[in-house]
C-alpha positions as CSV (number, residue, x, y, z in Angstrom):
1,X,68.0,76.4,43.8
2,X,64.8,78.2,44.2
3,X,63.6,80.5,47.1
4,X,60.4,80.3,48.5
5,X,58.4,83.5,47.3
6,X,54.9,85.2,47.9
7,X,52.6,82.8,46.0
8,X,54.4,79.5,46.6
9,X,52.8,76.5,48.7
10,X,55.3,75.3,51.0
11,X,56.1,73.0,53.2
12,X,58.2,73.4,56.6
13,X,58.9,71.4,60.1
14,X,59.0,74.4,62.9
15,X,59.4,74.5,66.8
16,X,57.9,77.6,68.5
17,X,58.7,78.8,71.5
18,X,58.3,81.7,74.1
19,X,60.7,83.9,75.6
20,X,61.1,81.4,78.6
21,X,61.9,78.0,76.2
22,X,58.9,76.6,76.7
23,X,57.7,74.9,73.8
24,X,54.0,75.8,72.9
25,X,53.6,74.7,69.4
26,X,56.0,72.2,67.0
27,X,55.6,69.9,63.8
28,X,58.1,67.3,64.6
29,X,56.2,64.1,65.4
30,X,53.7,65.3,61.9
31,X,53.7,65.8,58.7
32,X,55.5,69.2,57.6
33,X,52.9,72.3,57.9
34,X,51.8,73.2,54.2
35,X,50.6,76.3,53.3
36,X,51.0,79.1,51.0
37,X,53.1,82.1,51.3
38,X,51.3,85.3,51.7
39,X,47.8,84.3,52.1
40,X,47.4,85.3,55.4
41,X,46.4,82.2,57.4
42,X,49.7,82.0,59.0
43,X,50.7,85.0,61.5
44,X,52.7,87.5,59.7
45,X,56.2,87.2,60.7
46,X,56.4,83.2,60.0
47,X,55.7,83.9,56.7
48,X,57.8,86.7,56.2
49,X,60.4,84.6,57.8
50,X,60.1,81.8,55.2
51,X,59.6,84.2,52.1
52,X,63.8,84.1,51.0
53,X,64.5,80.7,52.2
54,X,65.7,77.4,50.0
55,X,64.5,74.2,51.0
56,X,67.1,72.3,53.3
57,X,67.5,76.0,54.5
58,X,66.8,76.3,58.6
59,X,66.9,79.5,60.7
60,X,66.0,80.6,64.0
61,X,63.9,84.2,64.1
62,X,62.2,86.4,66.6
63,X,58.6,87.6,66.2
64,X,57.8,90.7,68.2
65,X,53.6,90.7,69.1
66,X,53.4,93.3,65.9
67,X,54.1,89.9,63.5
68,X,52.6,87.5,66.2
69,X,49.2,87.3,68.0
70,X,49.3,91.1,68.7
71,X,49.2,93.6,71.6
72,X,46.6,92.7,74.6
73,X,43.7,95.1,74.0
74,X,41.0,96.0,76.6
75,X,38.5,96.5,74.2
76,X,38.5,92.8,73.1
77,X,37.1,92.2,77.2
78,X,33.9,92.6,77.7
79,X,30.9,91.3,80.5
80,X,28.0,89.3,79.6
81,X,24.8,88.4,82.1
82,X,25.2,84.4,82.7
83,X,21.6,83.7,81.0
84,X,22.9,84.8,77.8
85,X,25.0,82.0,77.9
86,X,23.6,78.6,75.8
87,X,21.5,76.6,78.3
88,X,24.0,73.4,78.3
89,X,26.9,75.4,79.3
90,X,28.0,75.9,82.5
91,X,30.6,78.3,82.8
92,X,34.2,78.4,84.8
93,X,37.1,80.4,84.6
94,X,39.6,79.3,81.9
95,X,36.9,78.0,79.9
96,X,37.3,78.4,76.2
97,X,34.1,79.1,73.9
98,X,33.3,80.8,70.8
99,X,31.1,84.1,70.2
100,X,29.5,84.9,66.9
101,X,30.9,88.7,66.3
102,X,28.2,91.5,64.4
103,X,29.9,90.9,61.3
104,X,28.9,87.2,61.4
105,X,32.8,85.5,62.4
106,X,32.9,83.0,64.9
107,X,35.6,84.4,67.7
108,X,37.1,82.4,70.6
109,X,37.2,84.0,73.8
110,X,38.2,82.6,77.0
111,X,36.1,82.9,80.3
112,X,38.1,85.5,82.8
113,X,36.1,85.9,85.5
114,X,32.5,85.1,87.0
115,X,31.0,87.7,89.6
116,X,27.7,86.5,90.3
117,X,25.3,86.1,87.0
118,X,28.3,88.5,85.1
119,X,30.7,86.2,83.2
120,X,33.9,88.5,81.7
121,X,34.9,87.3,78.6
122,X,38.7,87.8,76.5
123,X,39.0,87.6,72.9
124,X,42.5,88.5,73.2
125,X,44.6,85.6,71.8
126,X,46.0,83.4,74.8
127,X,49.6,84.3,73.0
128,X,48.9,88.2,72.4
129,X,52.1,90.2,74.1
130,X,54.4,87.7,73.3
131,X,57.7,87.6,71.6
132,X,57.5,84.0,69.7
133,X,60.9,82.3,68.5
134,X,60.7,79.6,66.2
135,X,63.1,77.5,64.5
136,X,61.7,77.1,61.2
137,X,63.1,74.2,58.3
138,X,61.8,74.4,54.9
139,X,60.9,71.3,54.0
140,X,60.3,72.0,50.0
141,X,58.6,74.1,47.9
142,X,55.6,71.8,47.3
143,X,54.6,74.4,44.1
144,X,55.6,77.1,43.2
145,X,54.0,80.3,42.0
146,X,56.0,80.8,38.5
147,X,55.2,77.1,38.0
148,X,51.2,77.5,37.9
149,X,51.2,80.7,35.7
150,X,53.0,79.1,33.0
């Protein structure tokens, strides 16, 4: 039976959870998440946990903030005066929006604090210091790699 590989598109059922069992994230009332293996769009240690596996196969792994949403970083906070704001918006703590970035991305940041017309903002991702566990079942190997070059 095949292993899933860099290059395949695959399909898997997953539960993620912190370090205190919470569940934050899971695909079992959906479809299976597709995607393929090594492009990036996942964070790093799900994929390299699925890169090896059959389908059928489950497994339970740790992903230290390295292979997850990353370490907190201070320089991703930063303070902006209120008027710089879009007019409609009317800002609160724990309000989610998204920045456009110099090089042109869209980034979501999340509104800390608000000190009179100063509004702090995080771009640090809400899960960023965390150590994610996540029971991951590949579902199948919906194509594979050595398939599409022949």
């Amino acid at each position: 039976m095949a292993q899933a590989k860099i290059g395949d598109t695959v399909k898997v059922h997953y539960n993620g959870k912190l370090d205190t069992g919470v569940l934050f994230d899971t695909s079992a009332d959906s479809e299976p998440l597709q995607f393929e293996l090594g492009c990036g769009n996942l964070i790093a240690g799900f994929e390299e946990a699925v890169v090896g596996m059959r389908p059928g196969e489950s497994k339970t792994v740790q992903i230290p903030p390295e292979k997850a949403y990353g370490r907190y970083r201070e320089d991703r906070v930063f303070k902006i005066d209120k008027k710089d704001l879009p007019e409609d918006i009317v800002p609160a703590e724990g309000m989610s929006l998204e920045v456009c970035a110099s090089n042109g991305v869209m980034v979501p940041v999340q509104i800390t604090e608000i000190e009179g017309s100063t509004v702090t903002l995080d771009a640090n991702h809400p899960l960023s210091e965390q150590t994610l566990t996540f029971e991951i079942t590949l579902v199948e190997i919906a194509k594979s790699k050595e398939a599409t070059e022949k």
